[in-house]
N, C-alpha and C positions, 0 to 999 in steps of 0.2 A: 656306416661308411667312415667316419672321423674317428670312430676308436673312443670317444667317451666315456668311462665307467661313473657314474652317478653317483656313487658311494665314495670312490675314490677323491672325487672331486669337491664333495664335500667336504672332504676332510683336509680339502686344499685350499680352503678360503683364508683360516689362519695364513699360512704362509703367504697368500697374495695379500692381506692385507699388514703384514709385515715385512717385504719385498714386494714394492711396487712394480718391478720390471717383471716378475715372473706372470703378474698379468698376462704380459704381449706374445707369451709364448703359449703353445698349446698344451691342454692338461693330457698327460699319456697316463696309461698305465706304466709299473715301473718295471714290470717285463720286454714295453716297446721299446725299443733299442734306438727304430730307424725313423727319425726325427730330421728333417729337412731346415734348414734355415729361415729363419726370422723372415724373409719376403714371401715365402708359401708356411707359415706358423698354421694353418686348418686343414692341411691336407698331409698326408700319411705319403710314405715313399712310395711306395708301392701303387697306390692313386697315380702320384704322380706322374711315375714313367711309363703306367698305362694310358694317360691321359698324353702322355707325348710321344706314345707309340702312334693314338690314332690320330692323331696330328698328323702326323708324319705321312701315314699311308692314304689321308684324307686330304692332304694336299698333294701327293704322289699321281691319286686318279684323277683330280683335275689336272694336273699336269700332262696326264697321257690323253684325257680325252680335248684338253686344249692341241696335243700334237694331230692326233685325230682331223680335228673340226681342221688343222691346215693339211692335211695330207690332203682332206675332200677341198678346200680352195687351189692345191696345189695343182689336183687332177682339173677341177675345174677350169683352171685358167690354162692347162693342157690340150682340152677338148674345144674351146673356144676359140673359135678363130676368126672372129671379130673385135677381140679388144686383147691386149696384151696381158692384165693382171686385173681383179675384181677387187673394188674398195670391199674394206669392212661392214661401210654404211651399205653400199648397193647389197650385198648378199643379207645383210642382216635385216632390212628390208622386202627386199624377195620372199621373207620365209617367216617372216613374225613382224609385219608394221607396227602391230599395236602396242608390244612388246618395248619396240624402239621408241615411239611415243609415249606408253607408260614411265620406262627409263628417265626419257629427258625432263617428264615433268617432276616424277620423285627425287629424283640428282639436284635439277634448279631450286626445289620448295623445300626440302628437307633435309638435304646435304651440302649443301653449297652454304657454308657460312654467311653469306652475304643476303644469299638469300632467305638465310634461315633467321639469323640475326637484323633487325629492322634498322638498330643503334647504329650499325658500323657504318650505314647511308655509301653501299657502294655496289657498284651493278655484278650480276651475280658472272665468275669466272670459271668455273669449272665443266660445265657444259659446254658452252661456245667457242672458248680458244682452244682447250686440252682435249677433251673427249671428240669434238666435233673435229679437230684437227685429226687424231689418232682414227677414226669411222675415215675420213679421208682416206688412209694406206692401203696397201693390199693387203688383204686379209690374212693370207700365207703369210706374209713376215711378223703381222699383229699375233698371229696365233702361235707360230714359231717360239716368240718372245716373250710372251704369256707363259708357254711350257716352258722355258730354260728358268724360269722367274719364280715358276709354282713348284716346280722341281729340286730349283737350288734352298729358296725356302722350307721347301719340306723335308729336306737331307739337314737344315738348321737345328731340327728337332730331335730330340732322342739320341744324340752323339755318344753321349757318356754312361746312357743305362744301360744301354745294350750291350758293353764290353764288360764283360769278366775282370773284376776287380785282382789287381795281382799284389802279392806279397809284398813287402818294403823290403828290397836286396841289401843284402849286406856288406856295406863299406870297406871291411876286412877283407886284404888280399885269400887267395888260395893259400893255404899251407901256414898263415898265421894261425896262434892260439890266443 
């Protein structure tokens, strides 16, 4: 998958050990042309903009199945006509307690730097003001805001492989030689 040639590279140790920078960069073959920049030096182009295609389309379906999950809170709080709009918390509860309890313990014990970190001596914040606030809303605007968020995110990716690379125009009016 990286393009390696073994032979080649052997015969590239002289020159890294005579240019130390050439180190940092990836050994290609000298027919590989498409060589990406020193912050992705292990990976091939071609990797790359697959690797940012599925990005892209894998944050696109969480996006639609986020719009989803509020179309069913939207119809829900439609059909209901004893309460106005349904928290986050109340339906996500309804349909998976243990889930929402697994959550809140994995979030306080193992993501919550405070909680995860003993040193910082400070009570854990991410569960109980942010997350528990946001389970507070309705669900339809949570889940709304979720898809415009995993959508715009996922249009972030793959902007520039995807377009057909064009020519350098030429600066010379019409009708100069």
């Amino acid at each position: 998958m990286l393009g390696l040639n073994i032979t080649y590279a052997c015969k590239e140790i002289a020159k890294i050990q005579q240019n130390p920078t050439f180190a940092i960069t990836r050994m290609y073959k000298p027919t590989d042309k498409k060589i990406l920049p020193l912050n992705n030096f292990l990976v091939s182009r071609h990797s790359y903009e697959h690797d940012e295609l599925i990005m892209r389309y894998f944050l696109h379906i969480i996006a639609i199945l986020a719009g989803l999950v509020a179309c069913y809170a939207i119809w829900q709080d439609l059909t209901s006509s004893y309460s106005a709009s349904a928290p986050l918390g109340r339906l996500w509860y309804l349909y998976s307690p243990t889930t929402l309890q697994a959550s809140e313990s994995i979030i306080s014990r193992y993501i919550d730097p405070c909680g995860l970190i003993a040193a910082l001596d400070c009570s854990p914040f991410l569960w109980h003001p942010i997350i528990a606030t946001i389970l507070g809303w309705p669900a339809a605007l949570v889940m709304i805001g979720f898809s415009v968020i995993f959508w715009w995110v996922g249009s972030l990716f793959g902007r520039n492989s995807m377009r057909p690379r064009k020519a350098a125009r030429s600066l010379r009016r019409q009708g100069e030689k």
